[in-house]
C-alpha positions in Angstrom: 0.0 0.0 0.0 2.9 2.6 1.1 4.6 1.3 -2.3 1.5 2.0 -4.1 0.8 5.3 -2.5 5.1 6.6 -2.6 3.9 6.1 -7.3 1.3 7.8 -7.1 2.4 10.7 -4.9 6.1 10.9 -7.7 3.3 10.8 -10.5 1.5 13.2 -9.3 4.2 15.5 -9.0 5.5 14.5 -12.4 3.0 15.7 -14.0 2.5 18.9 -12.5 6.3 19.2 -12.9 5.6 18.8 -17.0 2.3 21.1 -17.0 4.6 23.7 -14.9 7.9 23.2 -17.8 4.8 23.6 -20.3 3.6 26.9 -18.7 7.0 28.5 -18.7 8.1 27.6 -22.0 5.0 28.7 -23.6 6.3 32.2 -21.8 9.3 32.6 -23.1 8.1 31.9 -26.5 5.3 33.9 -26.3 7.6 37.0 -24.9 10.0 36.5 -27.5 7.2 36.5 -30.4 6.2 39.6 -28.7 9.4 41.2 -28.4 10.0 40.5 -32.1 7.2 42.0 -33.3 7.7 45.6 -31.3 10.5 45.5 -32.4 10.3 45.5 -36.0 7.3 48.0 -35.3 10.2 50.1 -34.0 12.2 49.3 -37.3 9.9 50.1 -39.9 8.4 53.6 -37.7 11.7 55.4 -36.8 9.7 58.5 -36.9 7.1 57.9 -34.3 9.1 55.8 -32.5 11.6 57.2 -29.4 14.1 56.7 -32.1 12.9 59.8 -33.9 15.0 62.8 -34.6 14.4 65.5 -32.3 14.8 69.5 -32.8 17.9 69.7 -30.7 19.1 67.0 -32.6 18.3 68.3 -35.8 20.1 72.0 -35.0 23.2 69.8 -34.0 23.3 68.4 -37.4 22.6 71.7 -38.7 25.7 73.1 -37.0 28.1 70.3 -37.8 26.9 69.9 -41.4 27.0 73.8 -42.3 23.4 74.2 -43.3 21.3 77.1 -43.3 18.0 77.7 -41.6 16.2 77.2 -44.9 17.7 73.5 -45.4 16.8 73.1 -41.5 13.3 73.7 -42.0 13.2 71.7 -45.2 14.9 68.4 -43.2 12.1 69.7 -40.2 9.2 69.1 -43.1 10.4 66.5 -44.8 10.2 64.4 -41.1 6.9 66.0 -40.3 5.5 64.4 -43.4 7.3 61.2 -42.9 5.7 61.1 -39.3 2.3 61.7 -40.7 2.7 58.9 -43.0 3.9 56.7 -40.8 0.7 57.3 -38.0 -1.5 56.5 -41.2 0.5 53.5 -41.8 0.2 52.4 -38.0 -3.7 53.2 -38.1 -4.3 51.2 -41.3 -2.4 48.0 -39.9 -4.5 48.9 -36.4 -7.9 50.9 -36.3 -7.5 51.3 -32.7 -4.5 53.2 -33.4 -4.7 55.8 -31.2 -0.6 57.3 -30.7 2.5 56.3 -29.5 4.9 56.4 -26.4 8.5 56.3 -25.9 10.2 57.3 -22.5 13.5 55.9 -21.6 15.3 53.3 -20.7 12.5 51.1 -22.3 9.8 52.4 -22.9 8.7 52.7 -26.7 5.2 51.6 -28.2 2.3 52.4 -30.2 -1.0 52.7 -28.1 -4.2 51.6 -28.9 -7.7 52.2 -27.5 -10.3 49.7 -27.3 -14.0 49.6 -26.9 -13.4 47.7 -23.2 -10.3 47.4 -20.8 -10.0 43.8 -21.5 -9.3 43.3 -25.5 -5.7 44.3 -25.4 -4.7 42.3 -22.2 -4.1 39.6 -24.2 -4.0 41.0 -28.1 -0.9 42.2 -29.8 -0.4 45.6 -32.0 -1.1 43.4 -34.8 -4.1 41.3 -32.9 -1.7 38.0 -32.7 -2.9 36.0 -29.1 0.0 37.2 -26.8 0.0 37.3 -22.8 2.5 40.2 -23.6 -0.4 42.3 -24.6 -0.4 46.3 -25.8 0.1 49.2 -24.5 -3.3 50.7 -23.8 -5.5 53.6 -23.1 -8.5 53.3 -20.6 -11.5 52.8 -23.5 -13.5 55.8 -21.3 -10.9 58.3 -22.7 -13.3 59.3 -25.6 -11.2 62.4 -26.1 -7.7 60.6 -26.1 -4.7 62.3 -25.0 -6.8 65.8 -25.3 -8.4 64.9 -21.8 -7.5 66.3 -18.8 -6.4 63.0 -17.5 -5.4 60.6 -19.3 -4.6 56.7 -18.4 -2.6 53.9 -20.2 -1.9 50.6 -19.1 0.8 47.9 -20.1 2.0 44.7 -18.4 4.9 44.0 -15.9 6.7 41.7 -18.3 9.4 39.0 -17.0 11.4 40.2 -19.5 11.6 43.9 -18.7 9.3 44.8 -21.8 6.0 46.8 -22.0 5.5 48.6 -18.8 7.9 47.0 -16.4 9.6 49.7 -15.8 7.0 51.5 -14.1 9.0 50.0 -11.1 12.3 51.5 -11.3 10.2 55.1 -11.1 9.1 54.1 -7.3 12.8 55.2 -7.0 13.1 59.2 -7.0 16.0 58.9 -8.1 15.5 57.2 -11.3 12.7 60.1 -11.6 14.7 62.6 -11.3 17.4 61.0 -14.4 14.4 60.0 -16.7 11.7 62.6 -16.2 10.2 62.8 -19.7 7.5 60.8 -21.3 6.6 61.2 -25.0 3.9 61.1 -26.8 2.9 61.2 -30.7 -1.0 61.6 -31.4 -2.9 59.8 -34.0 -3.4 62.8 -35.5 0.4 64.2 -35.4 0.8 65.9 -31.9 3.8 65.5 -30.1 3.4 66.0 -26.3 6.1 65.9 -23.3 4.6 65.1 -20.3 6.9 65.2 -17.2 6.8 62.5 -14.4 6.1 63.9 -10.5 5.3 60.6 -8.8 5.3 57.3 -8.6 3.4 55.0 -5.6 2.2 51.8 -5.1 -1.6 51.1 -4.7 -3.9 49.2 -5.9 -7.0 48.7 -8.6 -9.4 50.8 -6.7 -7.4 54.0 -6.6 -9.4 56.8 -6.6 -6.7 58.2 -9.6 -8.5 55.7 -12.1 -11.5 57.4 -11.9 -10.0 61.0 -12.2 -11.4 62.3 -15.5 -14.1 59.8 -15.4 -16.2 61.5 -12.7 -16.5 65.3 -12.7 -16.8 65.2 -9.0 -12.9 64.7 -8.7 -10.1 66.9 -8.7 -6.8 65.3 -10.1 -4.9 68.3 -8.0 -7.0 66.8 -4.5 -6.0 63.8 -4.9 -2.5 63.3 -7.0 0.6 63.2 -5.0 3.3 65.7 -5.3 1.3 67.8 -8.0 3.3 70.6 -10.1 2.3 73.9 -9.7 0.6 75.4 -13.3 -0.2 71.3 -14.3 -2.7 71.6 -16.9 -3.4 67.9 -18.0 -2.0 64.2 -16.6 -0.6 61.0 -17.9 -1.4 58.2 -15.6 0.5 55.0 -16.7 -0.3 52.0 -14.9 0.6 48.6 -14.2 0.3 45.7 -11.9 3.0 44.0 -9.6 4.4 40.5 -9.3 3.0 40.4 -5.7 0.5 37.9 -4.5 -1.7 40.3 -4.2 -4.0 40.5 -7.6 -4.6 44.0 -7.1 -2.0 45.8 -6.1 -0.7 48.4 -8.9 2.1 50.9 -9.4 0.8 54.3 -11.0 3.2 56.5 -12.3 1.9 60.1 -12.4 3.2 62.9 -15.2 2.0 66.7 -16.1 2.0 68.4 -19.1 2.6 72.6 -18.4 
């Protein structure tokens, strides 16, 4: 009976040992798949990605290459309409389209906006099954980025992709070295927003409902909120805690 009952215990735990080996390489597959596909994204959309040239950039070239203010602003218009092309491009491949993000270290993907919270959980840029997911805005955002407050969320990856690191900006620090988050609209508006703070909390947050309900105030009930702050980026994600609600939210202002 013992002898009997010693198998079955090893067979049990055999097989949860396979299903567990299962579970973890169908992870790091379905990362990788993930991580291949933002980054061609990235690739093919230098000009709305972070890799984009930027106007300080641009005057540096200016300066080392001799040119004149005229062939500045032609370079400056011939990248404007390259960006427009490339967010029509990005629309037509995605309807949901809705702008893109880039903030360093890692930070750097296109966002898209549902009709529910739940579609893009588990749905790629290009709408391929993925745990990995998209960056996404809160489907309530009607108005998009024009909104007073305005919320995106992305996964805590394993692999430091997508919104991960949301947690490195609990350190003030590393808020203080990477303030900046940009974004570029659907419909060719580039915004800087500038991160203020970062805390841990959890799915019922009052801040999720900020620009929801007209009975809030984001400047009640932000932390740490700039003085002249005229509209909000909220980006949020979960943690890697037992705890199925708990959430990091990482505040920014736009002056």
């Amino acid at each position: 009976m013992k002898q009997v009952l010693y198998f079955s215990m090893i067979t049990v735990g055999a097989f949860f040992a396979v299903v567990a080996l299962r579970m973890i390489l169908s992870d790091v597959t379905e990362d990788a798949a993930a991580r291949t596909e933002y980054s061609q994204l990235r690739e093919e959309f230098p000009a709305v990605s972070g890799h984009r040239p930027q106007e300080a950039d641009l005057e540096e070239d200016r300066i080392e290459d001799g040119e004149d203010d005229e062939d500045d602003e032609d370079e400056a218009e011939d990248i404007s309409e390259l960006q427009s092309l490339s967010l029509d491009q990005l629309a037509a491949i995605n309807g949901d389209f809705i702008g893109w993000i880039s903030a360093p270290p890692r930070i750097d993907y296109p966002v898209v906006r549902g009709s529910d919270n739940d579609k893009y959980i588990n749905t790629t840029f290009f709408g391929s099954r993925n745990s990995a997911g998209t960056i996404f805005m809160d489907y309530r955002h009607t108005d998009g980025f024009d909104e007073h407050v305005t919320i995106l969320y992305g996964h805590n990856t394993r692999d430091g992709s997508m919104f991960s690191v949301l947690n490195n900006f609990l350190d003030p620090s590393f808020r203080r070295s990477n303030p900046n988050i940009n974004i570029t609209t659907r419909d060719g508006k580039n915004l800087t927003y500038r991160v203020f703070a970062a805390i841990l909390t959890d799915a019922w947050d009052v801040a999720y409902t900020i620009g929801i309900k007209d009975n809030e105030k984001a400047a009640d009930v932000f932390p740490d909120v700039p003085e002249n702050a005229s509209r909000f980026l909220l980006l949020s994600t979960c943690t890697r805690s037992s705890d199925k609600d708990e959430r990091i939210l990482v505040y920014a202002a736009m002056n």
